[in-house]
PLY file of the C-alpha trace (Angstrom):
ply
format ascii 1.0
element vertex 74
property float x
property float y
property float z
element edge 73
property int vertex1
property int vertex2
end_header
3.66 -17.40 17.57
2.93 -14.63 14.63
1.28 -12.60 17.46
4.12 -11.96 19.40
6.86 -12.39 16.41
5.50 -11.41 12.84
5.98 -14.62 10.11
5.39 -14.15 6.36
2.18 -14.77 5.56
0.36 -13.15 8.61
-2.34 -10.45 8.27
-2.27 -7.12 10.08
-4.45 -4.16 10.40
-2.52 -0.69 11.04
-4.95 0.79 14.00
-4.78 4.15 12.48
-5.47 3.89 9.12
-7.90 0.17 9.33
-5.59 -1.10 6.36
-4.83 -4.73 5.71
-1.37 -5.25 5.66
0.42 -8.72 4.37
4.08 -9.30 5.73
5.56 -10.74 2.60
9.26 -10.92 3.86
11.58 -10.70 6.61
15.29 -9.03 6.61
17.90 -7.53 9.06
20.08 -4.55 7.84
23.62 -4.74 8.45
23.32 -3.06 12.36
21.17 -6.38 12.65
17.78 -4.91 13.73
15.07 -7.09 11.78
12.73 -5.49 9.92
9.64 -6.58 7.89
9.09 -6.15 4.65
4.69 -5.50 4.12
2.43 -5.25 1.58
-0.10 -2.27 1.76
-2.50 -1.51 -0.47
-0.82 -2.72 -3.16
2.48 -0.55 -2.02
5.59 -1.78 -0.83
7.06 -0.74 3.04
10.08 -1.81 5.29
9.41 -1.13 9.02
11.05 -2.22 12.47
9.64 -5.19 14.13
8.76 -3.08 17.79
7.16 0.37 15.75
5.22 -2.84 13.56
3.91 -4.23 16.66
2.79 -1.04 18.19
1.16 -0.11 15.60
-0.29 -2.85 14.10
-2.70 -5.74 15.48
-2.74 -9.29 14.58
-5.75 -10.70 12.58
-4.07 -14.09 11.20
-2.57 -16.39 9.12
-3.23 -15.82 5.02
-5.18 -18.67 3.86
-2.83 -18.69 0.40
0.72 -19.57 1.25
3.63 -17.58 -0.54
4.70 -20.32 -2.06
1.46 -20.54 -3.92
1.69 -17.22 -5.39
3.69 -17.84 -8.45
1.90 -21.46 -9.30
0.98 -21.15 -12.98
-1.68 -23.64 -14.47
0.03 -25.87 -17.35
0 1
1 2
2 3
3 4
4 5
5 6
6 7
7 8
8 9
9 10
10 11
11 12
12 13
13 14
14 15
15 16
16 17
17 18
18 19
19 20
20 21
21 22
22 23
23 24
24 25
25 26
26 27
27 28
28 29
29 30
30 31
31 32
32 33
33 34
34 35
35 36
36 37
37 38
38 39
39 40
40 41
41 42
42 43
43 44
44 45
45 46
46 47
47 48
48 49
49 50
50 51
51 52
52 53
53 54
54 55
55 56
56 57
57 58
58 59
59 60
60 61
61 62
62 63
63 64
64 65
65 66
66 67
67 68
68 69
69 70
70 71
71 72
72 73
């Protein structure tokens, strides 16, 4: 569930700042804690998965799926 474990292509809202945020990827340094990689106003960000969901609250899924996002008319 993208509630309890952030997916790419969920929405967020920080609770301080009432921001949007768009988890566009997902990656583990080399001590292994997962982070998430999040889209921000147009600005890039890496945070930990536990200071993400304590400051952050689940809104959704995107209705435009990543995969979508490079799709060029021919």
């Amino acid at each position: 569930m993208s509630k309890e474990k952030p997916e790419v292509g969920d929405v967020w809202v920080n609770k301080d700042m009432n921001i949007k945020i768009f988890i566009v990827g997902i990656d583990k340094y080399n001590s292994g804690i997962e982070c998430l990689l999040y889209d921000m106003d147009d600005d890039f960000f890496y945070a930990k998965v536990f200071y993400f969901l304590t400051n952050c609250e689940y809104l959704g899924k995107s209705k435009i799926k990543i995969e979508e996002l490079f799709d060029v008319k021919d």
